[in-house]
C-alpha positions, 0 to 999 in steps of 0.5 A: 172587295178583297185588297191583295196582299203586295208582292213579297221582295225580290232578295226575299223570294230568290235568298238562296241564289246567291249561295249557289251563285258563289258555288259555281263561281268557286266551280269554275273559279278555282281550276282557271286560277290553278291553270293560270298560275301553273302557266305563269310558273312554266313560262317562268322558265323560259325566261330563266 
């Protein structure tokens, strides 16, 4: 009989999902905080 080689782990066989992962929080991440703080900014002016 032939023993089988165990698994490789899971952070070594998916190593590249977390680079792409932060891209796409980057992705959606900056334009949301760019319209919250120009928002925030316009809305300043009401109370001025």
């Amino acid at each position: 009989m032939n023993p089988q080689s165990p698994p490789p782990p899971a952070a070594a066989a998916d190593s590249s999902a977390g680079g792409s992962a932060a891209l796409a929080w980057l992705y959606v991440g900056l334009p949301l905080a760019w319209g919250v703080s120009q928002t925030f900014l316009k809305a300043l002016a009401l109370f001025r």
